[in-house]
C-alpha positions, 0 to 999 in steps of 0.5 A: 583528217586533221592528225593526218594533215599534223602529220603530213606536215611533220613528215615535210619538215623532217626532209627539209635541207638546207636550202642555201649556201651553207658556207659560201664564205670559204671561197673567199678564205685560201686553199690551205696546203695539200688540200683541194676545195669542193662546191657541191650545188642542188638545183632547184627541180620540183621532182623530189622537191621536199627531200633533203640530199645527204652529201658525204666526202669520203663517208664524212657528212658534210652537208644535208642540201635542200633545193638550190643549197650549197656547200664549200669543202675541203679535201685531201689531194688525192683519190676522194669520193662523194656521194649522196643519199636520201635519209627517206629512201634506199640507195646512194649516188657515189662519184670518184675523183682525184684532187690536185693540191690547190684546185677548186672542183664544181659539183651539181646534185640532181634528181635522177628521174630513173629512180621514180621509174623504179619505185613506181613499177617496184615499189621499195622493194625495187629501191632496196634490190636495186641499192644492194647492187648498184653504187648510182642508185638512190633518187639523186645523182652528183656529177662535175658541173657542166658535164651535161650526163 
Protein backbone atom coordinates (compact mmCIF):
# COMPACT_ATOMS: atom_id res chain seq x y z
CA UNK A 1 0.00 0.00 0.00
CA UNK A 2 2.48 2.43 0.76
CA UNK A 3 4.70 1.81 -2.91
CA UNK A 4 1.23 2.36 -4.31
CA UNK A 5 0.52 5.69 -2.28
CA UNK A 6 4.86 6.58 -3.46
CA UNK A 7 3.59 6.24 -6.47
CA UNK A 8 0.33 7.89 -6.77
CA UNK A 9 1.97 10.94 -5.37
CA UNK A 10 4.74 10.68 -8.09
CA UNK A 11 2.28 10.54 -10.71
CA UNK A 12 0.44 14.15 -9.06
CA UNK A 13 3.65 15.66 -9.21
CA UNK A 14 4.90 14.97 -12.89
CA UNK A 15 1.33 16.68 -14.16
CA UNK A 16 1.66 19.61 -12.20
CA UNK A 17 1.98 22.99 -14.20
CA UNK A 18 2.56 26.23 -13.61
CA UNK A 19 0.02 27.32 -11.79
CA UNK A 20 0.60 31.42 -11.98
CA UNK A 21 1.47 33.97 -14.37
CA UNK A 22 4.52 32.74 -15.99
CA UNK A 23 5.53 36.16 -17.33
CA UNK A 24 2.98 38.57 -16.52
CA UNK A 25 5.76 41.50 -16.47
CA UNK A 26 5.68 41.36 -20.40
CA UNK A 27 2.44 43.46 -20.16
CA UNK A 28 4.20 46.27 -18.93
CA UNK A 29 7.05 46.04 -21.75
CA UNK A 30 5.86 47.47 -25.63
CA UNK A 31 4.59 45.30 -28.31
CA UNK A 32 7.85 45.21 -30.44
CA UNK A 33 7.01 45.81 -34.11
CA UNK A 34 5.37 43.39 -36.44
CA UNK A 35 4.70 41.59 -33.82
CA UNK A 36 1.27 40.93 -31.76
CA UNK A 37 1.08 39.71 -27.82
CA UNK A 38 -1.20 36.45 -26.62
CA UNK A 39 -2.31 36.08 -22.82
CA UNK A 40 -3.53 32.62 -22.52
CA UNK A 41 -5.29 32.02 -18.81
CA UNK A 42 -6.25 28.30 -17.44
CA UNK A 43 -9.31 28.62 -15.14
CA UNK A 44 -9.44 27.12 -12.00
CA UNK A 45 -12.10 24.03 -12.81
CA UNK A 46 -11.68 20.84 -10.35
CA UNK A 47 -12.29 18.62 -13.73
CA UNK A 48 -8.74 17.27 -14.59
CA UNK A 49 -7.40 19.50 -11.78
CA UNK A 50 -3.77 17.85 -11.29
CA UNK A 51 -3.27 17.65 -15.27
CA UNK A 52 -0.90 20.16 -16.73
CA UNK A 53 -2.00 22.05 -20.06
CA UNK A 54 0.62 22.28 -22.90
CA UNK A 55 0.28 25.45 -24.87
CA UNK A 56 2.05 25.69 -28.00
CA UNK A 57 2.36 28.76 -30.53
CA UNK A 58 2.83 27.82 -33.77
CA UNK A 59 4.19 24.10 -32.84
CA UNK A 60 6.37 26.16 -30.24
CA UNK A 61 5.93 25.31 -26.46
CA UNK A 62 5.62 27.99 -24.73
CA UNK A 63 4.21 27.27 -21.43
CA UNK A 64 2.77 23.98 -19.39
CA UNK A 65 -0.37 25.92 -17.36
CA UNK A 66 -1.65 24.17 -14.29
CA UNK A 67 -4.77 25.61 -12.54
CA UNK A 68 -5.40 29.54 -12.78
CA UNK A 69 -1.81 29.91 -14.50
CA UNK A 70 -0.92 32.10 -17.28
CA UNK A 71 1.44 33.21 -19.69
CA UNK A 72 2.34 36.35 -22.11
CA UNK A 73 3.54 35.89 -25.49
CA UNK A 74 4.79 37.30 -28.52
CA UNK A 75 3.69 36.35 -32.11
CA UNK A 76 4.44 37.44 -35.68
CA UNK A 77 1.27 39.44 -37.46
CA UNK A 78 -0.22 37.44 -39.38
CA UNK A 79 -1.88 33.49 -39.45
CA UNK A 80 -0.67 32.01 -35.84
CA UNK A 81 -2.02 28.95 -34.28
CA UNK A 82 -2.31 27.61 -30.58
CA UNK A 83 -2.95 24.63 -29.50
CA UNK A 84 -3.08 22.77 -26.24
CA UNK A 85 -2.55 19.12 -25.20
CA UNK A 86 -1.98 16.82 -22.13
CA UNK A 87 1.48 15.33 -21.92
CA UNK A 88 -0.73 12.24 -19.92
CA UNK A 89 -3.27 12.02 -22.71
CA UNK A 90 -4.03 11.64 -26.56
CA UNK A 91 -5.10 14.39 -28.38
CA UNK A 92 -4.83 18.28 -28.97
CA UNK A 93 -7.38 21.40 -29.04
CA UNK A 94 -6.01 23.65 -32.05
CA UNK A 95 -7.54 27.47 -32.69
CA UNK A 96 -6.27 29.72 -35.69
CA UNK A 97 -6.04 33.27 -35.66
CA UNK A 98 -4.71 36.16 -37.60
CA UNK A 99 -2.90 38.76 -35.60
CA UNK A 100 -2.46 42.52 -36.21
CA UNK A 101 0.57 44.25 -35.60
CA UNK A 102 0.41 45.79 -32.27
CA UNK A 103 -2.70 43.96 -30.93
CA UNK A 104 -3.02 42.07 -27.59
CA UNK A 105 -5.24 38.68 -27.86
CA UNK A 106 -7.04 37.12 -24.57
CA UNK A 107 -7.34 33.36 -24.69
CA UNK A 108 -8.80 31.00 -21.99
CA UNK A 109 -7.92 27.27 -21.74
CA UNK A 110 -10.63 24.85 -20.37
CA UNK A 111 -11.76 21.58 -19.46
CA UNK A 112 -13.59 19.91 -22.20
CA UNK A 113 -16.31 17.65 -20.28
CA UNK A 114 -16.51 16.06 -23.92
CA UNK A 115 -13.54 14.14 -23.60
CA UNK A 116 -14.27 12.32 -20.05
CA UNK A 117 -17.47 11.26 -21.86
CA UNK A 118 -15.09 9.62 -24.57
CA UNK A 119 -12.87 8.16 -22.31
CA UNK A 120 -15.23 6.68 -19.88
CA UNK A 121 -17.40 4.84 -22.59
CA UNK A 122 -14.01 4.03 -24.70
CA UNK A 123 -11.38 4.10 -22.87
CA UNK A 124 -7.89 5.27 -24.34
CA UNK A 125 -8.49 3.52 -27.28
CA UNK A 126 -11.43 6.04 -27.63
CA UNK A 127 -8.87 8.93 -26.92
CA UNK A 128 -6.53 7.77 -29.69
CA UNK A 129 -9.30 6.97 -32.49
CA UNK A 130 -10.86 10.24 -31.80
CA UNK A 131 -6.90 12.42 -31.84
CA UNK A 132 -6.22 10.74 -35.33
CA UNK A 133 -9.24 12.21 -36.57
CA UNK A 134 -10.05 15.32 -35.17
CA UNK A 135 -7.78 18.84 -34.33
CA UNK A 136 -10.44 19.62 -31.08
CA UNK A 137 -9.58 16.66 -29.59
CA UNK A 138 -7.58 15.96 -26.19
CA UNK A 139 -9.24 16.85 -22.69
CA UNK A 140 -8.86 20.93 -22.90
CA UNK A 141 -9.89 23.38 -25.20
CA UNK A 142 -8.71 27.12 -26.02
CA UNK A 143 -10.66 29.67 -27.09
CA UNK A 144 -10.70 33.77 -27.30
CA UNK A 145 -11.78 34.91 -23.95
CA UNK A 146 -15.13 36.16 -23.49
CA UNK A 147 -16.68 34.01 -26.33
CA UNK A 148 -18.82 32.13 -24.20
CA UNK A 149 -18.22 28.52 -26.84
Amino acid sequence: MKHILTLFAVLLLTACGTTGPVNLGKLNEPIPADKARIVVERDNSLLYLAAAVDVRSNGSKIASLGRGGSVVHDVSKGKNTLSVSTPTAFGQFVVNFNAKAGETYNFQVTPRGGALVTGSAWGMAGDAINASVSEQSGYFKIEPKGTGE
